[in-house]
Every structure is written in structure tokens, then in C-alpha cells.
C-alpha positions as CSV (number, residue, x, y, z in Angstrom):
1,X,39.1,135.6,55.5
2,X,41.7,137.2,53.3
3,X,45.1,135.5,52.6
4,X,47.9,137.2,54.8
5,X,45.3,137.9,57.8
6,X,46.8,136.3,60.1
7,X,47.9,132.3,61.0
8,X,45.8,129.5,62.3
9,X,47.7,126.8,64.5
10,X,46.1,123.4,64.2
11,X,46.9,121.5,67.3
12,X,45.3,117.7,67.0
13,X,46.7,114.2,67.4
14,X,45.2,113.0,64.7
15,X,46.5,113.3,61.7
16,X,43.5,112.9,59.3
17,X,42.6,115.9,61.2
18,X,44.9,117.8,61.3
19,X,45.2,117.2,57.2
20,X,41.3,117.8,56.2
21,X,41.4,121.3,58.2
22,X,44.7,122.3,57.0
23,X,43.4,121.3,53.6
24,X,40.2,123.4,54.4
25,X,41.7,125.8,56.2
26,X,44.5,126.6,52.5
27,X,41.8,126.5,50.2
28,X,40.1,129.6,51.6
29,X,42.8,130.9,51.6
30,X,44.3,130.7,55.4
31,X,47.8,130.1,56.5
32,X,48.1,127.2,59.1
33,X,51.1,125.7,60.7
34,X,49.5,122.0,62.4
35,X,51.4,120.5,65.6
36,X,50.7,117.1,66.7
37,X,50.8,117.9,70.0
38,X,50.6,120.9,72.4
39,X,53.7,120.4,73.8
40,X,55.7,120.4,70.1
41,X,53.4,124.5,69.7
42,X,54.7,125.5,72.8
43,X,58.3,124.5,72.2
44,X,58.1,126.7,68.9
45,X,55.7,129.5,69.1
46,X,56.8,132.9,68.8
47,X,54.3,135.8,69.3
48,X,55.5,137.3,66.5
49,X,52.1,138.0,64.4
50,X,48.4,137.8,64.3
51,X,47.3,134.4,64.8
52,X,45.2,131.8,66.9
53,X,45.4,128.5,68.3
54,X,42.7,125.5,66.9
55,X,43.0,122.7,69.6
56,X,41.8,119.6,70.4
57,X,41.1,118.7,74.2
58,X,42.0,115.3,75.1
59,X,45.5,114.7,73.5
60,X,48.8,112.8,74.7
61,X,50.8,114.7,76.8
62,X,49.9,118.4,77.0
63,X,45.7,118.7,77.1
64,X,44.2,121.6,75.6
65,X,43.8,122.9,79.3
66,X,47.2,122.7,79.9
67,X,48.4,124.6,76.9
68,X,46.0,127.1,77.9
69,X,47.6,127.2,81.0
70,X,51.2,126.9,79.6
71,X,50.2,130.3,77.2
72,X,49.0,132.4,80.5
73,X,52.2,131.6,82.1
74,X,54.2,132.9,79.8
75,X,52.0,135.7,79.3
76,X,50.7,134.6,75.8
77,X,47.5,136.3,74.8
78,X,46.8,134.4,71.6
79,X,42.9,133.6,71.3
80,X,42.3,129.8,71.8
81,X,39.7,128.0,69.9
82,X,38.7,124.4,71.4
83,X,37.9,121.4,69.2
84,X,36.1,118.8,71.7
85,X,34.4,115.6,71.5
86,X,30.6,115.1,72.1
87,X,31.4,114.0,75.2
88,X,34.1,117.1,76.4
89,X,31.4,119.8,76.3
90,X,31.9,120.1,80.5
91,X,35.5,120.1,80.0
92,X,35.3,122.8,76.8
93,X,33.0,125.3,79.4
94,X,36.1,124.6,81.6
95,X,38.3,126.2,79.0
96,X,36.0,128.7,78.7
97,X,36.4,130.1,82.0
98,X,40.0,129.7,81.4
99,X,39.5,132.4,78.8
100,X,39.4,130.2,75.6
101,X,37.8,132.1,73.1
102,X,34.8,129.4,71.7
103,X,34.8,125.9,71.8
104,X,33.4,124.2,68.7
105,X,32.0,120.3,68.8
106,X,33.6,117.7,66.3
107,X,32.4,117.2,63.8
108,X,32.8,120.9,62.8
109,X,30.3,122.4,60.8
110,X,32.5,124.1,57.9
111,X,31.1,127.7,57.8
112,X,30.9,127.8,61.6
113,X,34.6,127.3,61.9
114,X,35.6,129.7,59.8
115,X,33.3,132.3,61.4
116,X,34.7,131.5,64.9
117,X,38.5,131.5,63.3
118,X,37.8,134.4,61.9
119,X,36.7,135.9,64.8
120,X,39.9,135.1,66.7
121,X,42.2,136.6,64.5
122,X,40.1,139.7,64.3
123,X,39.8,139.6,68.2
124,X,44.2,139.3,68.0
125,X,44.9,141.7,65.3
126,X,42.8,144.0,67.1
127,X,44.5,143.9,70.4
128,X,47.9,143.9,69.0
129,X,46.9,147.4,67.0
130,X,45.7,148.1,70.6
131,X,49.2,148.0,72.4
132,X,51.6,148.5,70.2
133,X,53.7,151.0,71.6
134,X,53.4,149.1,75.5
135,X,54.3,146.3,74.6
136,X,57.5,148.0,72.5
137,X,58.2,150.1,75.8
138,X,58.0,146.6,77.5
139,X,60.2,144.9,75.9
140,X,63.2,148.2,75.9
141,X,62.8,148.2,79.6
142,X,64.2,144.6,79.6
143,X,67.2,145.3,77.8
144,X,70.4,146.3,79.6
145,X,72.9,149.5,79.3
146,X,75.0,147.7,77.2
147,X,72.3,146.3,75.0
148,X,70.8,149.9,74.5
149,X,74.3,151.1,73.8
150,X,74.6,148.1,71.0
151,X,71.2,149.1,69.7
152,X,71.3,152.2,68.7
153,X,75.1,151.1,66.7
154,X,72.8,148.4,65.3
155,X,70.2,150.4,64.0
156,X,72.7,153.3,63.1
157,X,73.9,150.8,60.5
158,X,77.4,149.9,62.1
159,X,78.8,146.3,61.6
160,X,80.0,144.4,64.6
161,X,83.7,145.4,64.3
162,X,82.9,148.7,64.2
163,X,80.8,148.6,67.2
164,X,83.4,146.4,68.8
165,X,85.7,149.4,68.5
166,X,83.8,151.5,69.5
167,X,82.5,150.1,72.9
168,X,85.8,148.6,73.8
169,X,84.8,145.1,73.1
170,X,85.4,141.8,70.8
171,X,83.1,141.8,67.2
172,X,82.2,138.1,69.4
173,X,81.3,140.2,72.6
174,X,79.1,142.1,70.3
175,X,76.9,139.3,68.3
176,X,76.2,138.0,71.7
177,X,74.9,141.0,73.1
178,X,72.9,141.3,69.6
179,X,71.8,137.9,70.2
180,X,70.5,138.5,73.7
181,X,68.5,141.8,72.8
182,X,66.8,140.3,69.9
183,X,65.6,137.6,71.3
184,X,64.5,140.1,74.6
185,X,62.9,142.5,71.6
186,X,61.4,139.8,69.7
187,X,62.9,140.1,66.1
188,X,64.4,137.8,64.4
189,X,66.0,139.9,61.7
190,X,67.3,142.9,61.5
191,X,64.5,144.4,59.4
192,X,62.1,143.5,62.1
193,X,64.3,145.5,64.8
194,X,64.3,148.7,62.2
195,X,60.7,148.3,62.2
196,X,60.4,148.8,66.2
197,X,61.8,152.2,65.7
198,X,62.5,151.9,69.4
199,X,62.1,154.8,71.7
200,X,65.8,154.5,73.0
């Protein structure tokens, strides 16, 4: 894997593990973020950029099941890669049908991780390059009259006063309009929204 390709989320309990494959993980050259639990990469995790998920199974709180579960609700289509125990190999076929992408036994054998991590973020960037313009089109259709009308200001390269006057509304009115449609667009910076080069 090539720096830059994409992140790998470390989801384990155990901190030794989650240091020696983070450590693994940098030194070919892989971003990482690790979580100590499921429930702590749920609460954070924007789909914002190729990456996977690298979980264990059997953890407090949130299993890997249920984060599985918790990612299809919100319509998350991350690929999930399950770290088990000798003993979860029934459970990890469960996760398969679930639509886990491979589940690897612990110990993990070096090479073999990184070819199945690999695989994963090729599998996301490839569906992302897929659908990019539905899931843009998505995401517009979600965004209100007002929001569209603030948009197009926004990317125009008007400040909030000057939209403000021009819509009839408070510079405060405005940034909380902007707030609402960048979170419904997914950007977190203004940069990001230029990129979009929305169809509006």
C-alpha cells in the first residue's frame, strides 16, 4: 500500500493490540486512527474518505456484530475486516453474512493482513469512484430552499453579511443555515464544499 491510499480504523480493546498493528500498520506506510471500542468509532466516524474498519469481535460494549449493524443503519458502506479469536470463527462467518468483508484469525499473519487491508480500501476507493455524482445528487436533494439559496452565495464567494443582506436575514441566521447544509453535504470546510461543484 502507498501512503495517502486511504485510512485503516483499528477497533480493539486491547491496547497492546491496538499499538503493535498501528505500529505495523505506520511503518508500511498506512494511516490508522485506533478506537478502543466500537461504540467511541461510531460516535466519530465521518464518511468522508477511503478507508476501512480492522475490528475485533468480542469487545465491551459494542461487538464487532453490532458495529456492523450500527454502520448498515446509518447507511455506512465502509468494508469491515474482522479480527477473531480461535474460538469466534462461527461468529466471524456470522459477520460474513452480514457483509464483512474477510475475517482474519489472531494471531495475524503479517503479509496476510496487509493483503486483506489492502484489499478493502481498494474494494472502498473503488466504489466511491463508482458513485460519485449519486451520492452528490443525494446529498443536494436533502438540502432546503433556503439552504440552496445560501449555497450558491457561499460558493459565489459572498461573506455572511453580505448574504444576510441579501436574503433578508441576520449574518447569525446565515452561519446556521451554513452549518446545517454542511453537515447535510458532508464538508467540513469550505474548500471541501468548492470541491462538490454542486449541480444546484
Amino acid at each position: 500500500m502507498k501512503r495517502g491510499d486511504g485510512t485503516v480504523f483499528l477497533i480493539d480493546d486491547d491496547a497492546s493490540v491496538r499499538d503493535s498493528l498501528s505500529l505495523l500498520l505506520s511503518l508500511k506506510g498506512v494511516r490508522t486512527q485506533a478506537f478502543a471500542s466500537a461504540d467511541s468509532f461510531v460516535a466519530s466516524y465521518r464518511d468522508d474518505g477511503v478507508g476501512c474498519v480492522l475490528t475485533d469481535l468480542r469487545m465491551p460494549g459494542m461487538s464487532g456484530l453490532e458495529l456492523q449493524s450500527a454502520l448498515r443503519a446509518r447507511g455506512l458502506k465502509v468494508p469491515v475486516v474482522v479480527l477473531t479469536a480461535h474460538g469466534d470463527v462461527a461468529t466471524a462467518r456470522l459477520a460474513l453474512k452480514n457483509g464483512a468483508y474477510d475475517f482474519l484469525e489472531k494471531p495475524v499473519d503479517d503479509a496476510m493482513l496487509l493483503e486483506v487491508l489492502e484489499g478493502a480500501l481498494r474494494a472502498d476507493r473503488e466504489r466511491r469512484a463508482a458513485q460519485p455524482a449519486a451520492g452528490v445528487d443525494q446529498r443536494v436533494e436533502r438540502l432546503t430552499s433556503r439552504e440552496r439559496e445560501i449555497v450558491r452565495l457561499v460558493t459565489a464567494g459572498h461573506q455572511n453579511r453580505e448574504i444576510g443582506a441579501q436574503l433578508g436575514i441576520s449574518p447569525r441566521t446565515v452561519e446556521v443555515h451554513k452549518a446545517h447544509l454542511m453537515d447535510k453535504l458532508g464538508c467540513h470546510t469550505l474548500a471541501e464544499l468548492l470541491r462538490l461543484n454542486l449541480p444546484i
